[in-house]
C-alpha positions in Angstrom: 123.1 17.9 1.1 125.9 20.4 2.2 127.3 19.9 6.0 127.3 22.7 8.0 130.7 23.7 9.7 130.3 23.8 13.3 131.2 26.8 15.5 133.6 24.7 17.1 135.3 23.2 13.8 138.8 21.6 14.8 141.9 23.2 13.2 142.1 19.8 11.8 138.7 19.6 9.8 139.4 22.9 8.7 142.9 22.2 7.4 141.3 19.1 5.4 138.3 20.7 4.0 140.6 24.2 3.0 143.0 22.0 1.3 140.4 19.6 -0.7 138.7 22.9 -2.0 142.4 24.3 -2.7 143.1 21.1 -4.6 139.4 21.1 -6.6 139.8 25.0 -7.2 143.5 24.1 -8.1 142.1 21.5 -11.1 139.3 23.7 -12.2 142.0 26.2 -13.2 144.2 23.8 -15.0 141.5 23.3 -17.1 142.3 26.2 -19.0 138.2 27.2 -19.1 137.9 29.7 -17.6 137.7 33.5 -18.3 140.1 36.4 -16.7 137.4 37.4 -14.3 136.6 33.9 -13.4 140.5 33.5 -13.1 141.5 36.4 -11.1 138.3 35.6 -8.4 139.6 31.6 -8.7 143.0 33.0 -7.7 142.0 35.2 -5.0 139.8 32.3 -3.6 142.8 30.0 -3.7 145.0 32.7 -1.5 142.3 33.0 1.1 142.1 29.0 1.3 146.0 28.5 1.3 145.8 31.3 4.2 143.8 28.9 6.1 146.2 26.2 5.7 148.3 27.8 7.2 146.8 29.0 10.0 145.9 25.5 10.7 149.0 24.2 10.6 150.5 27.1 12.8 148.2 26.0 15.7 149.1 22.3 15.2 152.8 23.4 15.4 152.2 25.4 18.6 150.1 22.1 20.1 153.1 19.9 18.9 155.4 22.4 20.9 153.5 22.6 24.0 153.1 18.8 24.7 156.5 19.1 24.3 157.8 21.4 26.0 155.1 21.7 28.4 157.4 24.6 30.7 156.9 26.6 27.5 159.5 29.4 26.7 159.5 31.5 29.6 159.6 28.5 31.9 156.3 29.0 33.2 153.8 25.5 32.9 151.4 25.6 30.1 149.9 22.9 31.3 149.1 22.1 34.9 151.1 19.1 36.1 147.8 17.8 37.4 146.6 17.8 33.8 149.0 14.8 32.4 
């Protein structure tokens, strides 16, 4: 049985499960086995998961930054000194 991705998916989870269908779609084409067509739409797939990599790993960069540097860059609190 498939899991469902939740609404609320962390940019964690979706980092991991981008990059293990990246690395399975990555494999598949090694394989050599596949047509042009079936090439091409593998290819385009792979762009769209690497894309998500990426996104993910932005916001996990911009998290890292703000805990910090929690006065952020134009010295205004990101987070509320109450908060830590």
């Amino acid at each position: 049985m498939a899991k469902r991705k939740t609404a609320e998916a962390s940019p964690v989870a979706e980092f991991e499960h981008s990059l293990e269908q990246l690395e399975q779609l990555i494999e598949k084409m090694e394989l050599g086995d596949m047509t042009l067509e079936e090439s091409l739409a593998a290819y385009e797939r792979g762009v769209g998961l690497y894309r998500n990599c990426q996104v993910a790993l932005e916001q996990a960069e911009l998290r890292v930054r703000q805990l910090d540097d929690p006065e952020g860059a134009d010295g205004t609190p990101s987070l509320a000194s109450d908060d830590l």
